[in-house]
C-alpha positions, 0 to 999 in steps of 0.5 A: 149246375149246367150252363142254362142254369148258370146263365139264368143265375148270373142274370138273375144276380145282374137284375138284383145288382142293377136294381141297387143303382150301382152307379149311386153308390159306386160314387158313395163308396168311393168318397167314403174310400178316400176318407178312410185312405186321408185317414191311415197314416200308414198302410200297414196290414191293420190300416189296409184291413180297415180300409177293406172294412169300411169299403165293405160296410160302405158298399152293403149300406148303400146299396141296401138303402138304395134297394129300400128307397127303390121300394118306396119310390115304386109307384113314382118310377112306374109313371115316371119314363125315366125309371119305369124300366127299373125291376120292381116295376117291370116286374123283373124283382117282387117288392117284398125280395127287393125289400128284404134283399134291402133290409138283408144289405143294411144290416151287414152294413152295420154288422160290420162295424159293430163287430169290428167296435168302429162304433163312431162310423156305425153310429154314422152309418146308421144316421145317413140310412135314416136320412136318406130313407126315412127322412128324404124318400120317404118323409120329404120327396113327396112334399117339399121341393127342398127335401133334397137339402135335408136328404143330402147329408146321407151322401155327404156321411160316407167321408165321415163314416171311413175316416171313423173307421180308421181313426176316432181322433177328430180333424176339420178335413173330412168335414171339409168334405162332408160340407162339399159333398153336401153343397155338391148334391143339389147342383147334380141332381137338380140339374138333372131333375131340370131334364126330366122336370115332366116327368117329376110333374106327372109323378107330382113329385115337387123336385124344384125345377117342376114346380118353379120357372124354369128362370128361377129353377136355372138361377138356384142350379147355377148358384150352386155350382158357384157355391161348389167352387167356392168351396173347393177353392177354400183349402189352399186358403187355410193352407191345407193344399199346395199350389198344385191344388189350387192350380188344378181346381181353377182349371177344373172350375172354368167350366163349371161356371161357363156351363152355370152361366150358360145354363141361366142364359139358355135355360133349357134341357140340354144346358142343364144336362150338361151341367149335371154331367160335369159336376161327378167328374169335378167332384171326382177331381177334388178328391183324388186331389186330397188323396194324391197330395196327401201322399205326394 
């Protein structure tokens, strides 16, 4: 192979990578990660293999049902100025090899596990596949402004699916996280479906902020963030996390409420977007909280 060869391959490859929205399920794997780290009680090379596993298993499973629902959503990205540069629109990737690379991903995905008998986390891993491609790209988004509700369980079942890799023995804590996960969705993408509410108009997607006042749209992203905090603040009290814990997520928390508050006075674009940039880096904080202090 010489170098022109070369470099239309690479760039061939960084299309299809891109085209599996990388920074989605980064954030998914990483989430799922931590849950199966909180479940290794040691790091011996077993543990260690097993992270691997579920890293793996994690990383094929997302980016396949992220492939798959870029699939389906082809038509709505082609209108909407946000996503009309994504491959399967440009033309960049043909439908059916965007399709096939998808259904290619999701089947490693639980390959994996089935042959390493994490049967738990399979069986995990397969319902949040469903929830996020069947049940909300495909059934919900184009229907109720809620679907997001529903759909949101696919991004909280990573945790779950780590930590069964690791372990069967049942525990609160990834559940815990699983429920924060899942309270943690709506603020961030509503926040950032608030920025490009026209865009969701001219699609005729019903994403809450299009097809509500933007009062009542800023009123529901805002009670979500304060919900998330809430939430986050719950493990000191069931004596879970130390002081350190509870110290760093006050902290972290001031802003979310002062851009939550802000956001419903000012009821714009700019505010909501700010909102949305906070929340992965809060939901980051959390995490690496229970995975620091587990440890140290």
């Amino acid at each position: 192979m010489n170098y022109n060869q070369m470099a239309k391959a690479l760039n061939r490859a960084s299309v299809y990578f891109e085209y599996t929205k990388p920074r989605v399920w980064l954030l998914l794997v990483f989430v799922g990660g931590v849950g199966a780290t909180l479940a290794a009680k040691t790091f011996g090379e077993y543990n260690l293999m097993m992270i691997f596993v579920a890293i793996v298993s994690l990383i094929a499973g997302s980016a396949g049902s992220e492939a798959i629902t870029n699939y389906v959503d082809r038509d709505i990205d082609s209108i909407m100025n946000r996503t009309k540069n994504r491959p399967l629109v440009t033309g960049k990737i043909e439908p059916k090899k965007g399709l096939e690379l998808g259904i290619i991903l999701i089947i490693s995905s639980v390959l994996i596990l089935l042959v390493f008998k994490r049967f738990l986390a399979f069986y995990f891993i397969t319902a949040g596949i469903i929830d996020n491609v069947v049940v909300y790209s495909y059934l919900l988004k184009r229907k109720t402004p809620w679907s997001i509700i529903l759909g949101g369980f696919s991004g909280g079942l990573p945790v779950i699916v780590g930590w069964y890799t690791l372990t069967s023995v049942f525990s609160i804590l990834p559940w815990f996280l699983f429920t924060l996960i899942v309270v943690w969705i709506p603020i961030h993408i509503w926040s950032l479906a608030f920025r490009y509410k026209d865009d969701y108009r001219r699609a005729k997607v019903p994403m809450l902020p299009a097809v509500y006042p933007d009062g009542i749209s800023a009123k529901c992203i805002s009670l979500s963030a304060i919900l998330l905090v809430v939430f986050s603040v719950i493990p000191y009290y069931f004596g879970e996390n130390s002081f350190i814990y509870i110290f760093i997520v006050t902290i972290a928390s001031v802003p979310m409420v002062l851009l939550a508050a802000m956001f419903v006075r000012m009821k714009d674009k700019k505010s909501s977007f700010r909102l949305f940039k906070y929340s992965s880096p809060y939901l980051t904080v959390i995490f690496l909280l229970f995975l620091i202090l587990k440890f140290f």
